[in-house]
Every structure is written in structure tokens, then in C-alpha cells.
PDB file of N, CA, C and O in Angstrom:
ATOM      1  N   UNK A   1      -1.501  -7.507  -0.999  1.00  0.00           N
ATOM      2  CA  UNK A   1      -1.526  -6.436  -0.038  1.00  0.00           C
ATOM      3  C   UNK A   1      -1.578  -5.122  -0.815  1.00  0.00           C
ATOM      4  O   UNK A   1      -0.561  -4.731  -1.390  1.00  0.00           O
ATOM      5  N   UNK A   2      -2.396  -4.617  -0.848  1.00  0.00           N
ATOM      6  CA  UNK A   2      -2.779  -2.788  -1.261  1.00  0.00           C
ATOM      7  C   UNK A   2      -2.058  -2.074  -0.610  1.00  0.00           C
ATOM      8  O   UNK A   2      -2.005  -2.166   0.616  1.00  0.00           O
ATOM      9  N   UNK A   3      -1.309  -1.159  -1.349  1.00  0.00           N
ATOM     10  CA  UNK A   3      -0.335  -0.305  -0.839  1.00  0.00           C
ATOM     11  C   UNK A   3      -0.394   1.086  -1.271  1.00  0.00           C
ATOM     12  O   UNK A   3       0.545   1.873  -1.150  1.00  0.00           O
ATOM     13  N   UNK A   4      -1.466   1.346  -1.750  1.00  0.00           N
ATOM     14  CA  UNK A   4      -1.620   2.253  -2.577  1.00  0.00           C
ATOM     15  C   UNK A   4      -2.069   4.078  -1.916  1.00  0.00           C
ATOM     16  O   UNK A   4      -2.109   5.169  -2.484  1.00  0.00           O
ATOM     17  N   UNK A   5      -2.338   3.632  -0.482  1.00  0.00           N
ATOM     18  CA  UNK A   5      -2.387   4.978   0.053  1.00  0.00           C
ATOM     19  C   UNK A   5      -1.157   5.136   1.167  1.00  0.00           C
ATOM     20  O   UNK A   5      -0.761   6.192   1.661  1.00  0.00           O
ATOM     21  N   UNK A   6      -0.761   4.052   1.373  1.00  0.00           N
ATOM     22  CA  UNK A   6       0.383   3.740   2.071  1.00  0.00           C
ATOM     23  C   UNK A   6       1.968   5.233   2.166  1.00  0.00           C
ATOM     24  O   UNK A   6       2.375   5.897   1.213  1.00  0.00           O
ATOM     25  N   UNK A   7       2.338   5.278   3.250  1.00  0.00           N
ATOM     26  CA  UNK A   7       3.584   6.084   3.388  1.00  0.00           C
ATOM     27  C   UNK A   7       4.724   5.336   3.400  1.00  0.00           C
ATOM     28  O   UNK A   7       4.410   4.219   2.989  1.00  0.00           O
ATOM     29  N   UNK A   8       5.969   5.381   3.678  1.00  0.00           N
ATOM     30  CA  UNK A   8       6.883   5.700   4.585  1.00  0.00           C
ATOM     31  C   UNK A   8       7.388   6.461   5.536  1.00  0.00           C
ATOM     32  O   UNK A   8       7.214   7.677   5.451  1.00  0.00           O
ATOM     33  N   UNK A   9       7.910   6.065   6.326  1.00  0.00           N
ATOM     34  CA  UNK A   9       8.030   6.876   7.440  1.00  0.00           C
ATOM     35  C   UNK A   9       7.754   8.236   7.337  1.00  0.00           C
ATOM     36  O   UNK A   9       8.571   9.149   7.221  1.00  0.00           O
ATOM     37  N   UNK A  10       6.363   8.312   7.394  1.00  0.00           N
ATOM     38  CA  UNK A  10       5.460   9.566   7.524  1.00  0.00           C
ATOM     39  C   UNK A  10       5.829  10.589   5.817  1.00  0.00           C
ATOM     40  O   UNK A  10       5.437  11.661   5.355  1.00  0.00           O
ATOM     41  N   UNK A  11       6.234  10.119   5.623  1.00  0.00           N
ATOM     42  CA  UNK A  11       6.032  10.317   3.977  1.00  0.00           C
ATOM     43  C   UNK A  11       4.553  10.780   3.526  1.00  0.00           C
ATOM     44  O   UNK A  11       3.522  10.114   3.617  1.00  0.00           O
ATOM     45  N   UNK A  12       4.736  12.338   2.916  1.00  0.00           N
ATOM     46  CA  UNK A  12       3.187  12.291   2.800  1.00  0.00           C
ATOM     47  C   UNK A  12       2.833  11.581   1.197  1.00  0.00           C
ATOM     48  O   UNK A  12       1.689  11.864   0.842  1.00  0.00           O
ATOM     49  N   UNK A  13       3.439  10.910   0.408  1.00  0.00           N
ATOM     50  CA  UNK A  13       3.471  10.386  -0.931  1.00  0.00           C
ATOM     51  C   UNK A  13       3.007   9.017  -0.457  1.00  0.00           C
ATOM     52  O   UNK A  13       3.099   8.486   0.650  1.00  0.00           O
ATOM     53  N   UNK A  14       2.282   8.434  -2.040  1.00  0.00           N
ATOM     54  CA  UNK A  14       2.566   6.975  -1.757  1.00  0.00           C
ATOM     55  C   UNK A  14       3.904   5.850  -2.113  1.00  0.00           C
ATOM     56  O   UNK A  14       4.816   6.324  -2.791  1.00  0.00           O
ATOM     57  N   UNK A  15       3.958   5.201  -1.915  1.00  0.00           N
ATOM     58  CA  UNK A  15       5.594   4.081  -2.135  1.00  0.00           C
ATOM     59  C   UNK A  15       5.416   3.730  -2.987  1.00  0.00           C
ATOM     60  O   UNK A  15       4.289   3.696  -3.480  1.00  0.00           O
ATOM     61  N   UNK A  16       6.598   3.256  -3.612  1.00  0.00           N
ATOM     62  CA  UNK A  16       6.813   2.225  -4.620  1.00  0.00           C
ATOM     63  C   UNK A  16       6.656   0.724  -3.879  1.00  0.00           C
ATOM     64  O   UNK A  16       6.735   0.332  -2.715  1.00  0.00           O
ATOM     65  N   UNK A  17       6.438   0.208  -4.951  1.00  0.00           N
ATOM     66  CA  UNK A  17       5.886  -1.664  -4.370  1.00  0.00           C
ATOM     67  C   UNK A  17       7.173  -2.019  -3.886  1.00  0.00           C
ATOM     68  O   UNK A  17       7.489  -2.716  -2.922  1.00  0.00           O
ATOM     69  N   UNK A  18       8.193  -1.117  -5.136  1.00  0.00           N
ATOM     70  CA  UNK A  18       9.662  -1.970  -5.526  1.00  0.00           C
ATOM     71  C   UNK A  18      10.240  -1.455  -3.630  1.00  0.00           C
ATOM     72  O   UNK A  18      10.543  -2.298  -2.786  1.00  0.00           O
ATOM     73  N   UNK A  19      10.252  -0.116  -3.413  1.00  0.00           N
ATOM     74  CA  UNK A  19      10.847   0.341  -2.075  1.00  0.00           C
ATOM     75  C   UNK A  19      10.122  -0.389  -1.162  1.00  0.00           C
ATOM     76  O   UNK A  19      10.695  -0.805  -0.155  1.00  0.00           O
ATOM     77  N   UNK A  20       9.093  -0.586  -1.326  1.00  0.00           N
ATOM     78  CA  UNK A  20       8.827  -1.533   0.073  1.00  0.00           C
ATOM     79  C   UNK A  20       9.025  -2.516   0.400  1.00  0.00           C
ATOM     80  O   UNK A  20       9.165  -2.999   1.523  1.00  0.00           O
ATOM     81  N   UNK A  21       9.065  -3.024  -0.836  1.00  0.00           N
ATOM     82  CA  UNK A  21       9.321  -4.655  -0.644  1.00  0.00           C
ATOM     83  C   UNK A  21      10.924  -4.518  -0.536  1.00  0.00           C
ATOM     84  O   UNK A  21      11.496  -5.459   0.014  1.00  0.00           O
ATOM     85  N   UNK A  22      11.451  -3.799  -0.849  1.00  0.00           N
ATOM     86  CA  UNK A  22      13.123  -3.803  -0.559  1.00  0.00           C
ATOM     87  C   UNK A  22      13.345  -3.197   0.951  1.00  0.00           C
ATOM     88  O   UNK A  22      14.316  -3.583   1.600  1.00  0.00           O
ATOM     89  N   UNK A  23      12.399  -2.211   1.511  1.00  0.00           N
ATOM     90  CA  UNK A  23      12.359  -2.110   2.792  1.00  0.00           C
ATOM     91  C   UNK A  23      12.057  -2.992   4.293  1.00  0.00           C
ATOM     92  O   UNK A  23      12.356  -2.877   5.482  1.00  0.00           O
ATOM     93  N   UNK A  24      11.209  -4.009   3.342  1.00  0.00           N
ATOM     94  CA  UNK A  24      10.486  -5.063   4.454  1.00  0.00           C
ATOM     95  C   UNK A  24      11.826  -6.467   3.955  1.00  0.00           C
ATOM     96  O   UNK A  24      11.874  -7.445   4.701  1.00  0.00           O
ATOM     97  N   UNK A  25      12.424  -6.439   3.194  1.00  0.00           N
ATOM     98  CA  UNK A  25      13.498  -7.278   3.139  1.00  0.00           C
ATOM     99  C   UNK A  25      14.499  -6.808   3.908  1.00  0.00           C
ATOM    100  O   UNK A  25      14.731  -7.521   4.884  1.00  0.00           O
ATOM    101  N   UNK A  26      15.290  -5.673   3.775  1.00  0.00           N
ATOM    102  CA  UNK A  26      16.116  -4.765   4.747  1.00  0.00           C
ATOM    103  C   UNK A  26      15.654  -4.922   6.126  1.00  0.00           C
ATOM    104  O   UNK A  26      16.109  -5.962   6.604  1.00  0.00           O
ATOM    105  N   UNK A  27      15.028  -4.366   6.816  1.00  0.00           N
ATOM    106  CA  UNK A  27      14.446  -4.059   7.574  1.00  0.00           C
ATOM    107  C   UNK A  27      13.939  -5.282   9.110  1.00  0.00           C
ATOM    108  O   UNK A  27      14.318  -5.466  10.266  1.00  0.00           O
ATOM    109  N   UNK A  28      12.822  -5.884   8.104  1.00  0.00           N
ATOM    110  CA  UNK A  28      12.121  -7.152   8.658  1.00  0.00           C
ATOM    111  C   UNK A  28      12.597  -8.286   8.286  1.00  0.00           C
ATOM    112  O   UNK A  28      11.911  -9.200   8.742  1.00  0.00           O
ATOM    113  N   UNK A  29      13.576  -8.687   7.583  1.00  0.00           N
ATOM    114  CA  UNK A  29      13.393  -9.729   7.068  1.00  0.00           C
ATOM    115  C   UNK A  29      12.560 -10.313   6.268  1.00  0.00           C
ATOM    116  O   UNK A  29      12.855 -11.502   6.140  1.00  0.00           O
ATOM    117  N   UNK A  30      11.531  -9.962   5.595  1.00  0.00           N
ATOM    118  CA  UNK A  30      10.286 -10.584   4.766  1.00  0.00           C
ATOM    119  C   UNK A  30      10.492  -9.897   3.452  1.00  0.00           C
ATOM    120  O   UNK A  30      10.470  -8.738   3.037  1.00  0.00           O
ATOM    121  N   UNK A  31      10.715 -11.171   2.943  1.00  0.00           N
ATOM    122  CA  UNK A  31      10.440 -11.415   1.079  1.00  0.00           C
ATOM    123  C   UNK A  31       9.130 -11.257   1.053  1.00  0.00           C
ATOM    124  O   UNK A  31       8.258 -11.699   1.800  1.00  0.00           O
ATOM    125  N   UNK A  32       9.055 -10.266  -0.323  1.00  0.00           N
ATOM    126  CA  UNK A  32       7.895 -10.125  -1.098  1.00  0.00           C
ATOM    127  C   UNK A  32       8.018  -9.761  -2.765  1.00  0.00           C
ATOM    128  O   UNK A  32       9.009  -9.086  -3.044  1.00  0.00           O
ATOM    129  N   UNK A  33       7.461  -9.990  -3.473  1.00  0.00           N
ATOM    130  CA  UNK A  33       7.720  -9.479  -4.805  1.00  0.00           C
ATOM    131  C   UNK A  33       6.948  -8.473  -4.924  1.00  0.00           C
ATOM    132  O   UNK A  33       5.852  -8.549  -4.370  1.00  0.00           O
ATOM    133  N   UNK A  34       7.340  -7.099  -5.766  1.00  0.00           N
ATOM    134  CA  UNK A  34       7.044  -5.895  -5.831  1.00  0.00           C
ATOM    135  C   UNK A  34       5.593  -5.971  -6.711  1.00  0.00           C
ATOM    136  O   UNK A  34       5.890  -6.458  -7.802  1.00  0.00           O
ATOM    137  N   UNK A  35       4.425  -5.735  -6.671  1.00  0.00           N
ATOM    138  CA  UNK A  35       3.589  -6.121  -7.286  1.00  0.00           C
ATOM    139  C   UNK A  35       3.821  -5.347  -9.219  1.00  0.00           C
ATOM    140  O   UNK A  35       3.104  -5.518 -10.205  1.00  0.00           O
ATOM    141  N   UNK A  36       5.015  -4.587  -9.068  1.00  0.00           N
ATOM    142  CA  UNK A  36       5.485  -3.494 -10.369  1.00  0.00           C
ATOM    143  C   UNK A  36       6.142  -4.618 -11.190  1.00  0.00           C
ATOM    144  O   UNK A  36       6.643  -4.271 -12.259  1.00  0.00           O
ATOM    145  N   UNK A  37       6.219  -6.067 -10.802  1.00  0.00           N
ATOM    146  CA  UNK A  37       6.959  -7.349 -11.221  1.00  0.00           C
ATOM    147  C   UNK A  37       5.587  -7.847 -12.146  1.00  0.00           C
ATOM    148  O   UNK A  37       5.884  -8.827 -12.829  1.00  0.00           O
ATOM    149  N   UNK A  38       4.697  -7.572 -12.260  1.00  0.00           N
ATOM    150  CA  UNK A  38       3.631  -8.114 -12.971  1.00  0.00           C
ATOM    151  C   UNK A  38       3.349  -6.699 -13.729  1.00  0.00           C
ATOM    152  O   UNK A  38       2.141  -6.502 -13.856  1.00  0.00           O
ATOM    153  N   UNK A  39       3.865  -6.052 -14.064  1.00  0.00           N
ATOM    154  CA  UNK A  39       3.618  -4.926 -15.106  1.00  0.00           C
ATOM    155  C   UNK A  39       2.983  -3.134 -14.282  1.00  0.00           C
ATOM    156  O   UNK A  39       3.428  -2.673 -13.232  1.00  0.00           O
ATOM    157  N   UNK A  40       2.201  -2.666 -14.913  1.00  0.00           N
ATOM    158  CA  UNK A  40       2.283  -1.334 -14.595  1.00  0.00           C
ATOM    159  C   UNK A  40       0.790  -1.264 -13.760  1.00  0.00           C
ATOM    160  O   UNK A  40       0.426  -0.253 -13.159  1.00  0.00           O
ATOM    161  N   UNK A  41       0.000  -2.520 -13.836  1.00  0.00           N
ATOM    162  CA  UNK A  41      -1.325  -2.563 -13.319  1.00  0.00           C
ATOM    163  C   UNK A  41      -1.082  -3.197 -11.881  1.00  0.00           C
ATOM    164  O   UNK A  41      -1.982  -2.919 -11.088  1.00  0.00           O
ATOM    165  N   UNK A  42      -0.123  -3.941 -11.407  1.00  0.00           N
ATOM    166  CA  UNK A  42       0.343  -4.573 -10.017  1.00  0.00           C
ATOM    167  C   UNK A  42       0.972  -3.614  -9.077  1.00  0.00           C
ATOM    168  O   UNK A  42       0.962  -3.870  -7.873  1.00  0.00           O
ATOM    169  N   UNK A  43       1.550  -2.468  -9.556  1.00  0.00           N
ATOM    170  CA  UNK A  43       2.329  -1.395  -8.813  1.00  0.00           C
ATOM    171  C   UNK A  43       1.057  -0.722  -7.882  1.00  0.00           C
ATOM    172  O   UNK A  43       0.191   0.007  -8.365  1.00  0.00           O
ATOM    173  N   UNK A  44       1.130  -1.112  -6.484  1.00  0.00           N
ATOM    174  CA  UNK A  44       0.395  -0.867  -5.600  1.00  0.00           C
ATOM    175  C   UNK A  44       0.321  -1.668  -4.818  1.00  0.00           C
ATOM    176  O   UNK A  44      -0.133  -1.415  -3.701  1.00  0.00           O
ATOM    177  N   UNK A  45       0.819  -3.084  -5.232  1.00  0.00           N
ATOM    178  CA  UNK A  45       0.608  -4.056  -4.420  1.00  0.00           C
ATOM    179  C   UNK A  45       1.755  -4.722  -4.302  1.00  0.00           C
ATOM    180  O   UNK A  45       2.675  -4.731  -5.119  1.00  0.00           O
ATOM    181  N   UNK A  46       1.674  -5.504  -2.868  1.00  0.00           N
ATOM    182  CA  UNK A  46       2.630  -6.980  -2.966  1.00  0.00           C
ATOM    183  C   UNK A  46       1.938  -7.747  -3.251  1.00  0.00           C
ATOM    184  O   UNK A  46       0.724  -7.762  -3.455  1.00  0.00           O
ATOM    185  N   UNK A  47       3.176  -8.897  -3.302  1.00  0.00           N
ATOM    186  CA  UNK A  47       2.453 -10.584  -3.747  1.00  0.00           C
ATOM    187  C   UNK A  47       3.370 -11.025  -2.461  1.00  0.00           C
ATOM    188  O   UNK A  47       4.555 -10.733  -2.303  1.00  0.00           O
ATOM    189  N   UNK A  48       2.644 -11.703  -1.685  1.00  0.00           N
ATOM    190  CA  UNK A  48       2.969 -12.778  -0.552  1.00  0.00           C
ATOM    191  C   UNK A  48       2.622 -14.033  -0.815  1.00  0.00           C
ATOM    192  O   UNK A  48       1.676 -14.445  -1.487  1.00  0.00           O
ATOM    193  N   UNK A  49       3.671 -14.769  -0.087  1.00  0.00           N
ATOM    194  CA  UNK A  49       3.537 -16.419  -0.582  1.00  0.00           C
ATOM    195  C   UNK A  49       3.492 -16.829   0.781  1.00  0.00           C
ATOM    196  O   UNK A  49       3.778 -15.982   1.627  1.00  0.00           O
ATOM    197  N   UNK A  50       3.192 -17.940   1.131  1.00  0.00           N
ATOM    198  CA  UNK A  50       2.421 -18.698   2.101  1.00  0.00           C
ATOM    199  C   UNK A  50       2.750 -19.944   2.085  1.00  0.00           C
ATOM    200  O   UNK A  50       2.126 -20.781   2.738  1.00  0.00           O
ATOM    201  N   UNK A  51       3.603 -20.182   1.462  1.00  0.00           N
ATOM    202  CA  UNK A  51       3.868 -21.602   1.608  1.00  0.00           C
ATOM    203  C   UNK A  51       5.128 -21.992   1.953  1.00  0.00           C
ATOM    204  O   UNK A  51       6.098 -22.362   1.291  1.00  0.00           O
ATOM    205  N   UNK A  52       4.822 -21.758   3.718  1.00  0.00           N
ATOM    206  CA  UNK A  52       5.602 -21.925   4.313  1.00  0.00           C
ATOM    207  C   UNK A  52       5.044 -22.556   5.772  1.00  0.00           C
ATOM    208  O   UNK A  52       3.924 -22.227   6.163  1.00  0.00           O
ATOM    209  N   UNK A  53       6.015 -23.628   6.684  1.00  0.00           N
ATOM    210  CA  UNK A  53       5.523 -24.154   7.387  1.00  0.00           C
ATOM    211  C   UNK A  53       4.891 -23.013   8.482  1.00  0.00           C
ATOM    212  O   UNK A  53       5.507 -21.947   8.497  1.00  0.00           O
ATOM    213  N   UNK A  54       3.918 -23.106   9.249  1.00  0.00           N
ATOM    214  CA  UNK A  54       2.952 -22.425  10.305  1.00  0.00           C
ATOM    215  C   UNK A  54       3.531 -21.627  10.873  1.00  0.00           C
ATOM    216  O   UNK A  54       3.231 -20.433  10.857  1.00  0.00           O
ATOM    217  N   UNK A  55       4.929 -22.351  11.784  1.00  0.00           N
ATOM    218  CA  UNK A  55       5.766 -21.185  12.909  1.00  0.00           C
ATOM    219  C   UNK A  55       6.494 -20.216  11.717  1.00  0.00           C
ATOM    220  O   UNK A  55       6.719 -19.109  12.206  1.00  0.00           O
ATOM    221  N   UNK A  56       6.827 -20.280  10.633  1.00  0.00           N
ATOM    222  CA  UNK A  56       7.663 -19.640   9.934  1.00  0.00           C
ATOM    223  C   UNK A  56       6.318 -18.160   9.541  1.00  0.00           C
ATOM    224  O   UNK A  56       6.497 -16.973   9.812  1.00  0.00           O
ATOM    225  N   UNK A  57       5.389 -18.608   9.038  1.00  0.00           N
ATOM    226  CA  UNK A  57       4.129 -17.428   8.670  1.00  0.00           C
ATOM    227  C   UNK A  57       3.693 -16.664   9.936  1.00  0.00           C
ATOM    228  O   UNK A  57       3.625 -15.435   9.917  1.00  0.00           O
ATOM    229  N   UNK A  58       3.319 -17.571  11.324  1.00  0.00           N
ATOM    230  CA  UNK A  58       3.027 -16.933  12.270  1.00  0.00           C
ATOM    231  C   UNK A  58       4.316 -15.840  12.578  1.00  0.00           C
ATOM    232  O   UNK A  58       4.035 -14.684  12.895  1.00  0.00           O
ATOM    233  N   UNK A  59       5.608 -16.237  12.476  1.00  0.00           N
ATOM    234  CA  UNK A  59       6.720 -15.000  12.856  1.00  0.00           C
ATOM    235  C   UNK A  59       6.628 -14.069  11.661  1.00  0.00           C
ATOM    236  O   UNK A  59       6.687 -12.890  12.009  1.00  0.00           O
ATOM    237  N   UNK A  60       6.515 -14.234  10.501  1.00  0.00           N
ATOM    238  CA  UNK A  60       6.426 -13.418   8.819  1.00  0.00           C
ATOM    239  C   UNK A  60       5.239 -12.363   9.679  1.00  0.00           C
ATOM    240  O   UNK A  60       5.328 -11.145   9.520  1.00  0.00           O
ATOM    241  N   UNK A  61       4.433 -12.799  10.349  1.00  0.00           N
ATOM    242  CA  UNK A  61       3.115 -11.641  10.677  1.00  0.00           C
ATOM    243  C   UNK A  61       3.308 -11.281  11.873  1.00  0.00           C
ATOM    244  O   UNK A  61       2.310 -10.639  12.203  1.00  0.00           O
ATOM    245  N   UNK A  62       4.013 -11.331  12.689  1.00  0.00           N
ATOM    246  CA  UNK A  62       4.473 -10.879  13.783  1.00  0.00           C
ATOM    247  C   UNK A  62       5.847  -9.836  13.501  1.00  0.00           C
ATOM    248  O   UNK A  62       5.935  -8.861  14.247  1.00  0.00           O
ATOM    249  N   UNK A  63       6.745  -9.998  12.607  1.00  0.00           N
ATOM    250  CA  UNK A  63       7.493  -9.049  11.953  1.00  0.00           C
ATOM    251  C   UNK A  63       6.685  -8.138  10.932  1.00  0.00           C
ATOM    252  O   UNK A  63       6.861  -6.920  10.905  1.00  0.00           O
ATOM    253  N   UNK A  64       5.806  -8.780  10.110  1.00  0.00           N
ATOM    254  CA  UNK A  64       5.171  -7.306   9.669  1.00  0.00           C
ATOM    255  C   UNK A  64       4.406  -6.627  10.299  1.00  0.00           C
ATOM    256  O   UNK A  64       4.246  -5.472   9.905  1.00  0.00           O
ATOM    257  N   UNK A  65       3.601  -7.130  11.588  1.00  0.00           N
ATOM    258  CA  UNK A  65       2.636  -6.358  12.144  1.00  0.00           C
ATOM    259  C   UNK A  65       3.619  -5.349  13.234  1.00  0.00           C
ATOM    260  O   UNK A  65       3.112  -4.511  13.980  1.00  0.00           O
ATOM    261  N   UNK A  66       5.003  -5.606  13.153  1.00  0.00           N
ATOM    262  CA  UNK A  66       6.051  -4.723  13.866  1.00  0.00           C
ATOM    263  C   UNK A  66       6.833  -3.391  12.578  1.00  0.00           C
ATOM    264  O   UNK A  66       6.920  -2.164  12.630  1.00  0.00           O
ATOM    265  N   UNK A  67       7.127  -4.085  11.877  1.00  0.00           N
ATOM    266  CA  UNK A  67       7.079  -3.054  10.586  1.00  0.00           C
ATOM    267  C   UNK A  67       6.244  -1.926  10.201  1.00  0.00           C
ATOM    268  O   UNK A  67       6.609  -0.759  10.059  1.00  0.00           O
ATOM    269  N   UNK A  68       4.998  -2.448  10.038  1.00  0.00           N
ATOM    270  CA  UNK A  68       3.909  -1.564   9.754  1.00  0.00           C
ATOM    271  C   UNK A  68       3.561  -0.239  10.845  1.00  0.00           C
ATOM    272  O   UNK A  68       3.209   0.895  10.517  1.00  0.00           O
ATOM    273  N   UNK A  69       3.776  -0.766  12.215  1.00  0.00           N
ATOM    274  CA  UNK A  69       3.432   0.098  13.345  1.00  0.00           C
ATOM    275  C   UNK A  69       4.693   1.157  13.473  1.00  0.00           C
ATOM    276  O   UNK A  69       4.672   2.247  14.044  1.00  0.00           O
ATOM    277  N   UNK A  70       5.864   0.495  12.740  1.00  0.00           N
ATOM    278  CA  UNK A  70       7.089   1.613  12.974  1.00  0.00           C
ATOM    279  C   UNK A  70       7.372   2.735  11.916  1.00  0.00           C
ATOM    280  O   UNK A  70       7.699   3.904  12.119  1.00  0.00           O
ATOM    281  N   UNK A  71       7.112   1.923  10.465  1.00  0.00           N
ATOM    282  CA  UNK A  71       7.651   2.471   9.318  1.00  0.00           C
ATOM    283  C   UNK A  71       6.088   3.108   8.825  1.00  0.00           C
ATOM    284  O   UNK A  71       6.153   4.327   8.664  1.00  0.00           O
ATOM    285  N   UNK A  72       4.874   2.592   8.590  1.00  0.00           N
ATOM    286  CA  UNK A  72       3.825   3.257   8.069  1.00  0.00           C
ATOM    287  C   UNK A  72       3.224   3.818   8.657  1.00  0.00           C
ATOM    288  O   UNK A  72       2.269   4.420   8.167  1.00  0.00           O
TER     289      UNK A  72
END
């Protein structure tokens, strides 16, 4: 996930991978690793994992597509 023009709550800056992904853990409930976890070239992004049974991913995108509309 590209995060790289991305806000926070109307934040005119862009985020850290590390604050968001600590925000969407807080927040939403959804684990992600900070893409700044793979060095200085990943900071912009998350890493999402998927391997998880169907109803568990379908709610993971139903909480972020509620996240995104509140916080970005």
C-alpha cells in the first residue's frame, strides 16, 4: 500500500509508515508492518498479509475502508 502522499487527519504532511501502521493497529484493529521495517527505500509503504481465512480479510477491508474515510 503507497502511502506516500497520504495525510492524517487532514495533516497537510505526509506520514510515517511507522505512525500509521501504529494508527491502524490503535484505531482499527489491523496489523501491518511499517514498510520503514525493510530499510529507508520501504518508508512509504505498508506490507499486508493475507493469509488469513476469507471472513477475517473481508472484515480487515471493511475496517480499513472505514479508517481511510475518517482518518485520511
Amino acid at each position: 500500500m503507497d502511502i506516500r502522499q497520504q495525510s492524517l487527519n487532514g495533516a497537510q504532511f505526509g506520514i510515517s509508515s511507522e505512525l500509521l501502521a501504529s494508527e491502524l493497529l490503535q484505531t482499527a484493529g489491523i496489523a501491518t508492518v511499517p514498510g520503514s521495517a525493510f530499510g529507508s527505500a520501504g518508508e512509504g509503504y505498508l506490507r499486508l498479509s493475507f493469509a488469513a481465512p476469507q471472513q477475517v480479510l473481508a472484515e480487515a477491508v471493511r475496517r480499513l475502508d472505514t479508517f481511510q474515510s475518517t482518518h485520511l
